[in-house]
RODO-2510 file (C-alpha; in nm, 4 decimals, decimal comma):
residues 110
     n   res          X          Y          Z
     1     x    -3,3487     1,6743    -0,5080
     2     x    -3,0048     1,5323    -0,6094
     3     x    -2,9768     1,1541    -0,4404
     4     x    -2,6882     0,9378    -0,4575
     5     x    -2,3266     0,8867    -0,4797
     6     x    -2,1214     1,1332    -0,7506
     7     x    -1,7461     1,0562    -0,8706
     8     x    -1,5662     1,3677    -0,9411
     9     x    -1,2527     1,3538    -1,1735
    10     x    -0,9629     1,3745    -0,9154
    11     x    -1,1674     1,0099    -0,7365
    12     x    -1,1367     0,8451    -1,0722
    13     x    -0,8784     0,5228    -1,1631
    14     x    -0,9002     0,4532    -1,5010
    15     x    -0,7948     0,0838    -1,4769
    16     x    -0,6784     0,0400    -1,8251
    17     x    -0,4766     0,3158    -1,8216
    18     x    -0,3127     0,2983    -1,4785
    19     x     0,0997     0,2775    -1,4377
    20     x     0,1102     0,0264    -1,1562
    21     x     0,4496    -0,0931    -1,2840
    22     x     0,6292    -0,0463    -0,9367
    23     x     0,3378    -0,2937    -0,7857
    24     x     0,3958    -0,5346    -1,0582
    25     x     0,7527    -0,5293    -0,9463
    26     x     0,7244    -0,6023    -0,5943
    27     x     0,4998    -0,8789    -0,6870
    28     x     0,7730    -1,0336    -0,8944
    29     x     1,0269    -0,9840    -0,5941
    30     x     0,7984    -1,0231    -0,2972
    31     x     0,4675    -1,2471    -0,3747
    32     x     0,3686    -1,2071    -0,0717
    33     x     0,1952    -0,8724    -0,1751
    34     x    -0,0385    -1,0876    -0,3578
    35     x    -0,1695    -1,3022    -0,0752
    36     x    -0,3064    -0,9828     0,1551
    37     x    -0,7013    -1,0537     0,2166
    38     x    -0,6970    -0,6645     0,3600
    39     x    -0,8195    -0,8091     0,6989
    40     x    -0,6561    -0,4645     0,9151
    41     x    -0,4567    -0,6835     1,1150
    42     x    -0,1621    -0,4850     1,0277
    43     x    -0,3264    -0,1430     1,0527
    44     x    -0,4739    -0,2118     1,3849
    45     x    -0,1541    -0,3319     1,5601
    46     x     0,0814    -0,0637     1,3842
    47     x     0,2602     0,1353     1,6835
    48     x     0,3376     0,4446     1,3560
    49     x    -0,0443     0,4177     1,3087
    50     x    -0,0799     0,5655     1,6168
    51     x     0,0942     0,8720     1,5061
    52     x     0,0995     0,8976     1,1441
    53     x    -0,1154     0,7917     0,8755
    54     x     0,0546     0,4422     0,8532
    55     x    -0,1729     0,1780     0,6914
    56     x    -0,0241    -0,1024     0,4839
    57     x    -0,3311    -0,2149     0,3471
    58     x    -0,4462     0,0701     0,1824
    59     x    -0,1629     0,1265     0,0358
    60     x    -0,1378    -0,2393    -0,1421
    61     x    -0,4600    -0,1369    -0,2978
    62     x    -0,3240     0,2107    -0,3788
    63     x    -0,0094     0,0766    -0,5658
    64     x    -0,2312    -0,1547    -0,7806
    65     x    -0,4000     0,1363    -0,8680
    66     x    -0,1186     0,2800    -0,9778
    67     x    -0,0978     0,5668    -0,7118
    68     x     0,2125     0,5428    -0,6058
    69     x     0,2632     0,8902    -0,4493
    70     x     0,0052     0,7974    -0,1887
    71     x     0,0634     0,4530    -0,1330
    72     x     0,4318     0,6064    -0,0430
    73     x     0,2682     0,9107     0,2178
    74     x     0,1220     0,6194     0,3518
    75     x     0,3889     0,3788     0,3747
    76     x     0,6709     0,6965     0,4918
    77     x     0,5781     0,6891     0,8299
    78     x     0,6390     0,3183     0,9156
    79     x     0,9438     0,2529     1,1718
    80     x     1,0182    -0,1265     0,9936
    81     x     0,9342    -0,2731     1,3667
    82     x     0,7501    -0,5962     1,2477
    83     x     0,4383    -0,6000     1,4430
    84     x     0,2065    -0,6383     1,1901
    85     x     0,4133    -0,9248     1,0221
    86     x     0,3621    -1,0967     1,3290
    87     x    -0,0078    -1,0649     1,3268
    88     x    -0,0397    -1,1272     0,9754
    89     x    -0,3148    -1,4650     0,9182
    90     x    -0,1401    -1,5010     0,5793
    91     x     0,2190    -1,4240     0,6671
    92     x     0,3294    -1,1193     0,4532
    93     x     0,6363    -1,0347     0,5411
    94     x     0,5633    -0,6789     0,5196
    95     x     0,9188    -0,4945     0,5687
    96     x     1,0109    -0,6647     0,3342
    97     x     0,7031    -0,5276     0,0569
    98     x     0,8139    -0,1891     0,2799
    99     x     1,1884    -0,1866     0,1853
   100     x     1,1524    -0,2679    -0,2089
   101     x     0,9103    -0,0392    -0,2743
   102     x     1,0822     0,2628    -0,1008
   103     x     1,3410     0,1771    -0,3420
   104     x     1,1915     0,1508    -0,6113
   105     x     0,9720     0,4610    -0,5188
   106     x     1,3123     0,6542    -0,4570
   107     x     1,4948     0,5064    -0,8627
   108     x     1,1552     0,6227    -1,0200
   109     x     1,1755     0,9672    -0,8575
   110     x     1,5231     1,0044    -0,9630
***
């Protein structure tokens, strides 16, 4: 009897091989990126979370992995209303984060 957890190859981050160059821009622009504590505020109060698959949090941790493409399906339903700035404990001004990284999300894809 198999017991335990298994990682298959499409769950794997290789960390020292990872393109998280967009992140590492943001975080040059916007250093507020690096103060999130991934407490949910944000992703509990989001009004899109209600109807999409909005959740900012994950997709900080996504980006630093270097997965851009699902940080951004993430991220793509988000209507830039502030809520979850407003609830933020650290203060992330998170349209901000939002609005740099769709750009440079849209210059890398082009």
């Amino acid at each position: 009897m198999e017991f335990g957890f298994q990682l298959y190859k499409e769950q794997k981050v290789d960390l020292d091989i990872i393109d998280n160059s967009i992140f590492e821009k943001i975080a040059d622009s916007q250093p507020d990126i690096l103060k999130c504590i991934g407490c949910g505020c944000c992703t509990a109060t989001c009004t899109g979370g209600k109807f999409t698959p909005t959740q900012f949090r994950k997709a900080i941790l996504l980006l630093e992995r270097g997965l851009n493409d699902n940080a951004f399906d993430l991220l793509k339903g988000c209507m830039l209303c502030g809520k979850c700035s407003l609830v933020c404990p650290r203060g992330i001004n998170t349209r901000d984060i939002i609005l740099k990284f769709n750009e440079l999300y849209n210059q890398s894809k082009f």
